[in-house]
C-alpha positions as a printed Julia matrix, in Angstrom:
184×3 Matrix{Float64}:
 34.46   6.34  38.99
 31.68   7.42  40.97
 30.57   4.2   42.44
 34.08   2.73  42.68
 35.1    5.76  44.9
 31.89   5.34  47.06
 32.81   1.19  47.36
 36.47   1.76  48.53
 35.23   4.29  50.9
 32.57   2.22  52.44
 35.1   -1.31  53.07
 37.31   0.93  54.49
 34.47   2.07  56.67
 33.29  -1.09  57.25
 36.76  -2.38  58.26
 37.14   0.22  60.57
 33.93  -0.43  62.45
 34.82  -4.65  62.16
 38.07  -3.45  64.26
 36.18  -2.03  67.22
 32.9   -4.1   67.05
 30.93  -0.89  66.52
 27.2   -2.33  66.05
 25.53   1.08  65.79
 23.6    3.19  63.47
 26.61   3.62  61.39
 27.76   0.83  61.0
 24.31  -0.46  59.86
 24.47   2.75  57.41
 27.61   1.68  55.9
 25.78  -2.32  55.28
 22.88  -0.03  53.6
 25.3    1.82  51.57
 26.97  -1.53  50.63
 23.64  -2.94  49.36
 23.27   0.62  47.43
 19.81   1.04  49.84
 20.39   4.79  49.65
 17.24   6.13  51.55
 17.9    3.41  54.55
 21.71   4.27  54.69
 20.61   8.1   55.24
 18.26   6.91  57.77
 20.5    5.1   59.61
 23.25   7.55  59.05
 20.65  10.02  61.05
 20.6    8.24  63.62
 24.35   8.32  64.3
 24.53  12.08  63.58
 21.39  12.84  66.31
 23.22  10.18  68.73
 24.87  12.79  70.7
 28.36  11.05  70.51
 30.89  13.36  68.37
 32.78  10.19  66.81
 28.9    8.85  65.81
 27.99  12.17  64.23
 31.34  12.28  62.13
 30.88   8.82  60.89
 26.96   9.53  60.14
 28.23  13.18  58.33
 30.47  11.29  56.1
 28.22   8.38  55.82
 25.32  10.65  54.84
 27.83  12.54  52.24
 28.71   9.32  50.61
 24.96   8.38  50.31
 24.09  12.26  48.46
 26.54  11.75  46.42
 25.62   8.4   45.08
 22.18   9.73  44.62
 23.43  12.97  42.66
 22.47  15.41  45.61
 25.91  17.01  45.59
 24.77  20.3   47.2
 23.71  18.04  50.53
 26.48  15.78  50.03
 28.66  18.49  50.27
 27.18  20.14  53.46
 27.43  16.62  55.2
 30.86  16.24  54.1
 31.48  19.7   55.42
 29.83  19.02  58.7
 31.76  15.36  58.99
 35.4   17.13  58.47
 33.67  19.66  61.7
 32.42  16.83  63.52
 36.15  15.46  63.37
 35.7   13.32  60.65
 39.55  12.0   59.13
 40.39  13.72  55.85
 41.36  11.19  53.4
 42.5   10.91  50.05
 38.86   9.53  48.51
 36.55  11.56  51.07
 38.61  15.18  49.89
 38.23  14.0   46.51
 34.21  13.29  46.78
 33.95  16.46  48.3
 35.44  18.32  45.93
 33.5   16.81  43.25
 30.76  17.94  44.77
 31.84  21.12  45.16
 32.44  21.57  41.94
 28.74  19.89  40.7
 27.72  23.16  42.45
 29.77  25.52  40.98
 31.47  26.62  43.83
 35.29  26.05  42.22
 36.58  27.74  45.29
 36.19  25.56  47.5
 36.68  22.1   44.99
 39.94  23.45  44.75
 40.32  23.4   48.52
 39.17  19.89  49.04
 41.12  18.59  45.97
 44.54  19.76  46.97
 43.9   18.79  50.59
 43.4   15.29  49.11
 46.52  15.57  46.83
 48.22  16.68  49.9
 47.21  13.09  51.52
 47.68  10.83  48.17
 51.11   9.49  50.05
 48.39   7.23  51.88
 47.49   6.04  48.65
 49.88   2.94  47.56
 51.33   3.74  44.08
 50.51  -0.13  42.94
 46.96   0.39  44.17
 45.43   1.21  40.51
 42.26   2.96  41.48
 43.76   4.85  44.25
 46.07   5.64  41.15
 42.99   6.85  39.18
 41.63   8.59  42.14
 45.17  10.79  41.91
 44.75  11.41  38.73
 41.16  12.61  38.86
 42.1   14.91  41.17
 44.66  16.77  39.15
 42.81  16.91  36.79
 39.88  18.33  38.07
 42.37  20.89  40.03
 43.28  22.06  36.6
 39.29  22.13  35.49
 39.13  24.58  38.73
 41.89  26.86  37.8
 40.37  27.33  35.07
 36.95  27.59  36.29
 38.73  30.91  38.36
 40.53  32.42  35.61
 43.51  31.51  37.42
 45.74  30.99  33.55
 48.7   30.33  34.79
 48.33  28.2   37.03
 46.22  26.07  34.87
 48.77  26.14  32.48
 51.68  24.85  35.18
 49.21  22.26  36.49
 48.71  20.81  32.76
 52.15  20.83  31.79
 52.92  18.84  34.71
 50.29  16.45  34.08
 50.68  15.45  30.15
 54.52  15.0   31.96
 52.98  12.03  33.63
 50.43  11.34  31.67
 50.97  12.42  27.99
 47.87  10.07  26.0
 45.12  12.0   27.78
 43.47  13.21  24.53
 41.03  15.47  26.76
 44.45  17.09  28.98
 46.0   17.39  25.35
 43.35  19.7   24.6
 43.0   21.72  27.5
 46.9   22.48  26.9
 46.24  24.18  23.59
 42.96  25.83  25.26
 44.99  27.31  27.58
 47.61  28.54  25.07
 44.89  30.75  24.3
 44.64  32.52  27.55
């Protein structure tokens, strides 16, 4: 899912940049990231970020973020996500979910659970037919119950599982967190 998450993100990227001829350090970040050249996407996503120009430095925070992330570096993945959302960065369905991933690869459940419900709160972007924005939604509530948990927060865990084997009832794995959680 990893890599399929980071792809979307980056055409969509790309797209955007195609739309207003953007030529900059960005956009050659995002052609980096597209050619999974990891260490010349950062650079280039630095140079956007020290441009000076707020809408430059958003695009190079999430840009960078994407580029951690790919490489496993979730605690600086999620600091540049963090400073992208600052810089004025959109929130989107895929970039909340990434983040929150990352949040969680660090242990800090807290704030995964932030990111993932913002992104829930967004999945009406997402088209229902689209099937890995589909398994980008389910992900996410997943790993929202995985956080609950992660806080001792039972009950809610156990609402948030119920209502997911209701929509998807074969997920061996959500199966048995439902009878771990009959234990708390």
């Amino acid at each position: 899912m990893k890599n399929r998450t980071v792809k979307i993100v980056t055409a969509a990227l790309a797209a955007v940049f195609l739309m207003t001829g953007c030529a900059d350090a960005a956009s050659r970040g995002v052609e980096a990231l597209r050619e999974e050249d990891y260490a010349g996407a950062l650079s280039r996503f630095r140079e956007a970020v020290e441009s000076g120009n707020k809408s430059e430095m958003a695009d190079g925070y999430q840009g960078m973020g994407m580029a951690y992330y790919e490489t496993g570096d979730y605690a600086a993945a999620l600091e540049a996500f963090r400073n992208a959302f600052d810089s004025g960065a959109e929130k989107t369905p895929q970039i909340c979910n990434m983040a929150g991933v990352c949040a969680m690869q660090t242990g800090d459940y807290g704030t995964a659970l932030e990111y993932i419900q913002a992104g829930l709160e967004l999945t009406d972007t997402v088209s229902a037919e689209d099937a890995d924005g589909a398994e980008m939604i389910r992900e996410m509530r997943y790993n929202e119950i995985v956080c609950c948990e992660q806080q001792a927060d039972w009950e809610s865990a156990k609402q948030k599982i119920t209502e997911y084997l209701a929509d998807y009832p074969d997920d061996e794995n959500a199966q048995k967190e439902a009878q771990f959680l009959q234990t708390r």
